[in-house]
ZAPA-792832 format. One record per atom (N, C-alpha, C): chain; x, y, z. Coordinates in Angstrom, 1 decimal. Layout:
# ZAPA-792832
 cadena     px     py     pz
      A      X      Y      Z
...
END
This chain:
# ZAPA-792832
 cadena     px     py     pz
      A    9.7  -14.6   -8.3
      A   10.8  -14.0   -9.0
      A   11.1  -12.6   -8.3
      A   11.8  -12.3   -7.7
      A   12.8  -11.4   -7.0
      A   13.1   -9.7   -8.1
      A   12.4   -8.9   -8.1
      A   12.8   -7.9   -8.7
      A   14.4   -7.4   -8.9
      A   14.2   -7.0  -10.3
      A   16.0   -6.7  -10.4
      A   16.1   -5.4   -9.6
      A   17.3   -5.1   -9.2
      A   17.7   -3.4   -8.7
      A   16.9   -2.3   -9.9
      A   17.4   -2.2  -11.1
      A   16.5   -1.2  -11.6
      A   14.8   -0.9  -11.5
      A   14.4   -2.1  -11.2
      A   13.2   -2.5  -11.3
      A   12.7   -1.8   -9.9
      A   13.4   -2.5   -8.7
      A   13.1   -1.9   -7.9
      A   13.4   -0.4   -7.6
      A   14.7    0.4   -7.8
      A   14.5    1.9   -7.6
      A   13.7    2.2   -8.9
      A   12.8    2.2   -9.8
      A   11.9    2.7  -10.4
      A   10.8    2.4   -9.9
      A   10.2    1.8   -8.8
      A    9.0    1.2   -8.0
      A    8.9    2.1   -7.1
      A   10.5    2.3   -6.6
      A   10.6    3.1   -5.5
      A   10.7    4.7   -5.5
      A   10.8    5.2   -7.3
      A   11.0    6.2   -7.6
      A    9.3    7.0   -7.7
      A    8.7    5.5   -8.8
      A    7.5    5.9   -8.6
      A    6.7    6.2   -7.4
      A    6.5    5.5   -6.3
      A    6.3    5.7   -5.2
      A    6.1    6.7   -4.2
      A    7.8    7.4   -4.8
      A    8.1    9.0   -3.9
      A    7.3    9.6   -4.8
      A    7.0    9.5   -6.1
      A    6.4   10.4   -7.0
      A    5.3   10.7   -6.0
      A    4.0    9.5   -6.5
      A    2.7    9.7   -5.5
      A    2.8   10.2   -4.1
      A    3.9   10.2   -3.5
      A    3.6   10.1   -2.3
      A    3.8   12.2   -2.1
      A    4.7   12.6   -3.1
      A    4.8   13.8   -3.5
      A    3.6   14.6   -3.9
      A    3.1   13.9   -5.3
      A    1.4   14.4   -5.5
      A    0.3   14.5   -4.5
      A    0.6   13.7   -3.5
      A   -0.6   13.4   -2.7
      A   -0.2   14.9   -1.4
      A    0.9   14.7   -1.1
      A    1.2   15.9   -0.4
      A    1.0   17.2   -0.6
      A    1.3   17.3   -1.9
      A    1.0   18.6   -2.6
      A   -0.5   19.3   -2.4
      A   -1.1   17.4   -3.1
      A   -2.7   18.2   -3.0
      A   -3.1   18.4   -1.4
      A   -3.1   17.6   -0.2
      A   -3.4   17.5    1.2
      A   -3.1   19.0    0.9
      A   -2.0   19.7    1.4
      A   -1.6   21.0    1.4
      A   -2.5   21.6    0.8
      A   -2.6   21.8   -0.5
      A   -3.7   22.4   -1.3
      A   -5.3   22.4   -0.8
      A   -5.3   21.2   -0.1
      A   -7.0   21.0    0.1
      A   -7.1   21.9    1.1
      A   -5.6   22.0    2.2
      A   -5.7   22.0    3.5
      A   -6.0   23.6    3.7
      A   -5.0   24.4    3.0
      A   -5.0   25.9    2.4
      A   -6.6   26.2    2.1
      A   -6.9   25.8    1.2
      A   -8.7   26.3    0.8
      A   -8.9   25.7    1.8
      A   -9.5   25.2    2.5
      A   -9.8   24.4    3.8
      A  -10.0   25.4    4.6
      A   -8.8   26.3    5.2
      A   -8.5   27.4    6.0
      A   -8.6   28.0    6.1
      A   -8.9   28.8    5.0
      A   -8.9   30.3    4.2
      A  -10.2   30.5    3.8
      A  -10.5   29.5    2.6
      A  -11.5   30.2    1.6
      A  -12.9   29.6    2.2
      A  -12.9   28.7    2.1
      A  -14.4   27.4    2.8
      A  -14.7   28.1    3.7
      A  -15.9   27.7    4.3
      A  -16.6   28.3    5.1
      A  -17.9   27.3    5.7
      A  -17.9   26.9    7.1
      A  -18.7   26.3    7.5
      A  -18.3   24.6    7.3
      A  -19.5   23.8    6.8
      A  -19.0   22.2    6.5
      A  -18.2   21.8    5.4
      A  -18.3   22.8    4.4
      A  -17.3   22.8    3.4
      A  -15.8   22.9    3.8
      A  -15.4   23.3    4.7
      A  -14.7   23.7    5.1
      A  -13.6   22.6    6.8
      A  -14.5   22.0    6.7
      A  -14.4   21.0    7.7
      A  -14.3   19.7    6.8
      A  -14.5   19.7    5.9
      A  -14.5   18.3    4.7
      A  -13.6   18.7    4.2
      A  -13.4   19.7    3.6
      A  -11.6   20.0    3.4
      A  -10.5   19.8    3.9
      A  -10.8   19.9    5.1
      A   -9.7   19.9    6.2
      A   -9.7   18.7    6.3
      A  -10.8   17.6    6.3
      A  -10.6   16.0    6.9
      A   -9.8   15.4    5.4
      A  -10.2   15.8    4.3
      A   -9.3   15.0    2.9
      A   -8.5   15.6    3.3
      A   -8.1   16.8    3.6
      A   -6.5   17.0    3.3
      A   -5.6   16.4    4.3
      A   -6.3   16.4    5.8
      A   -5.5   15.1    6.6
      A   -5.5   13.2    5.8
      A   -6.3   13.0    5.7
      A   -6.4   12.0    4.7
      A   -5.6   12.0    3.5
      A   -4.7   13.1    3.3
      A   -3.7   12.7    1.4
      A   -3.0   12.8    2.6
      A   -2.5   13.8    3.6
      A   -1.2   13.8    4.3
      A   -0.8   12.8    5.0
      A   -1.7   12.2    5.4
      A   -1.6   10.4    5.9
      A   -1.2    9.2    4.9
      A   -1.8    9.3    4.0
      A   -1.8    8.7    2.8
      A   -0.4    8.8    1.9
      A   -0.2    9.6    2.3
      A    1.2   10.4    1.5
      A    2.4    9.7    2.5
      A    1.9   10.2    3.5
      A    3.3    9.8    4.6
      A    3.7    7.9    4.5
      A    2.3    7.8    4.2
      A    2.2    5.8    4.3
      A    2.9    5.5    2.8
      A    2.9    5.7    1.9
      A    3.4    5.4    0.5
      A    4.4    6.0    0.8
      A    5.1    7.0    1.5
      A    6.8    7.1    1.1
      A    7.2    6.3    2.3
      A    6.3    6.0    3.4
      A    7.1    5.0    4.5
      A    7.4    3.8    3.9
      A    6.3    3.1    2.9
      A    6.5    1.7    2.1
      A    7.6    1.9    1.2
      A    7.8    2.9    0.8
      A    8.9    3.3   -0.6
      A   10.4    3.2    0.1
      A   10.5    4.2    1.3
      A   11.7    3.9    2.2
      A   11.6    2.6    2.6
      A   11.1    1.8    3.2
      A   10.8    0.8    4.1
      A   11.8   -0.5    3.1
      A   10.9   -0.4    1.6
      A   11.5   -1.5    1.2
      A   12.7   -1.5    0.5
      A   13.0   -0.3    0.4
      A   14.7    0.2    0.3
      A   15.4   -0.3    1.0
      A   15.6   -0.1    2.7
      A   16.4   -0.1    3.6
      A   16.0   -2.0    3.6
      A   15.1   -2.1    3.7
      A   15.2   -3.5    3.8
      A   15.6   -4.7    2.7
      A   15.9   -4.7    1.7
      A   16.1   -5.0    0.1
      A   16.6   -5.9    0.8
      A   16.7   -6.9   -0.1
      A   17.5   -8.3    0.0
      A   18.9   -8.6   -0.6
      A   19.5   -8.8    0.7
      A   21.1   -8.2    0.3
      A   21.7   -9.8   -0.5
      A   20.8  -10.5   -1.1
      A   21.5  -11.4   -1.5
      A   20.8  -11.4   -3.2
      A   22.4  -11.4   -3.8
      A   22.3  -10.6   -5.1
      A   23.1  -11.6   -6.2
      A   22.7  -11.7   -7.6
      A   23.6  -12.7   -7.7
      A   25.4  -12.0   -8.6
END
């Protein structure tokens, strides 16, 4: 069964959500990471925060991806 249009831009709304939170935090980890940490603490910070910002970029690529692609046959 083929999602309706509302269905799908609230999947796709949710989506940018997460893909928003996760960027925020990456940022966040990446900042303490930089600054505050010190030593291996500071090197594990920096690797999760590349890890949400990857993570982040992958959930809004899926979120656009299946937008642009939607199935144009509608009834």
């Amino acid at each position: 069964m083929a999602p309706t249009d509302p269905e799908r831009a609230a999947t796709r709304r949710r989506r940018l959500l997460w893909s928003g939170i996760l960027a925020v935090a990456g940022l966040a980890t990446l900042a303490v990471g930089l600054t505050i940490a010190d030593g291996t603490a500071a090197w594990i910070e920096v690797a999760v925060a590349i890890l949400l910002l990857l993570t982040s970029y992958a959930v809004q690529y899926v979120a656009r991806r299946e937008t642009l692609y939607a199935d144009d046959e509608r009834p």
